[in-house]
N, C-alpha and C positions, 0 to 999 in steps of 0.2 A: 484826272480820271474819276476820282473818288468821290469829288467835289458836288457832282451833281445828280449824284443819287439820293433818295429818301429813304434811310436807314427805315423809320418807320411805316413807312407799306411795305417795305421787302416780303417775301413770301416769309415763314417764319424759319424753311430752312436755311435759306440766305442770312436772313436776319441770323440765327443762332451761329453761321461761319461767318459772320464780318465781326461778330462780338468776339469771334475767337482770334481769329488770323488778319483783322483788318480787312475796310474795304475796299482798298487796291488785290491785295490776295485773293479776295471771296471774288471779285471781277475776273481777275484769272482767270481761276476755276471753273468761272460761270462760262467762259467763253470758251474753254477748254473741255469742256464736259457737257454741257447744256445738250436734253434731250437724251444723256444715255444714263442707262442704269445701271447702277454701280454698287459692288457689296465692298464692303474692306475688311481684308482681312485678319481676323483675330491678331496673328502675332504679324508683328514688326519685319522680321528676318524670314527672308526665304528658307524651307525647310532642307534643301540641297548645302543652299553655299553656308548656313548656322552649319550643317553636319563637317563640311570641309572647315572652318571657321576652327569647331571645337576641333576636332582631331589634331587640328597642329597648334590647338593650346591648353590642351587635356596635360594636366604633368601627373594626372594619377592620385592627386589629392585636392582635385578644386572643380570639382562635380556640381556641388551647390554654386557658387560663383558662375561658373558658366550658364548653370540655366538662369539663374537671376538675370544674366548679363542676355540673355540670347531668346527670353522669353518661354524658353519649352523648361519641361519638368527635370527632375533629376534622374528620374524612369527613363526619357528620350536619350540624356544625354549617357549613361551607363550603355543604352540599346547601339546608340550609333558608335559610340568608343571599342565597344565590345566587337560589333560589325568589322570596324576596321584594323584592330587586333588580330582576328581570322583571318581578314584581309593579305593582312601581312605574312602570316604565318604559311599561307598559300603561296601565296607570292613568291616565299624565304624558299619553301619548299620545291617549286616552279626551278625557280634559277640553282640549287645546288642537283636539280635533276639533270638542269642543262650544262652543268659541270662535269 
């Protein structure tokens, strides 16, 4: 597949993706995407399933590690822990109502 492209006329954004990912990968792509415009987004991890993610590995002392791990700040990761703290505590309060 790779074999009989000319790395050197590629457009240079080809050219800059087959220097990264190879050009069987950058072909891929090429044929997968070609024509559409496309942004990528800053972080890595969706900001939902990171928020479900942390919550069930939050142990209360590993705020930094998680945002390192998961790309968002240590601000995000207190906001969404905190979130679902309340969360619970409604929740707690919900069900000993319905007791």
């Amino acid at each position: 597949m790779g074999d009989k492209i000319e790395v050197s006329a590629l457009h240079h954004f080809y050219r800059g993706l087959s220097e990264l990912v190879g050009v069987e990968s950058m072909l891929k792509i090429y044929h997968q995407y070609k024509g559409m415009q496309m942004t990528i987004p800053t972080h890595l991890y969706d900001r939902e399933l990171a928020a479900k993610r942390v919550n069930e590995e939050y142990t209360g002392h590993n705020q930094q590690e998680l945002a390192r791990k998961y790309g968002y700040s240590q601000k995000w990761i207190r906001q969404v822990t905190r979130e679902n703290n309340n969360q619970e505590k409604v929740n707690q309060k919900n069900h000993e109502e319905l007791l």
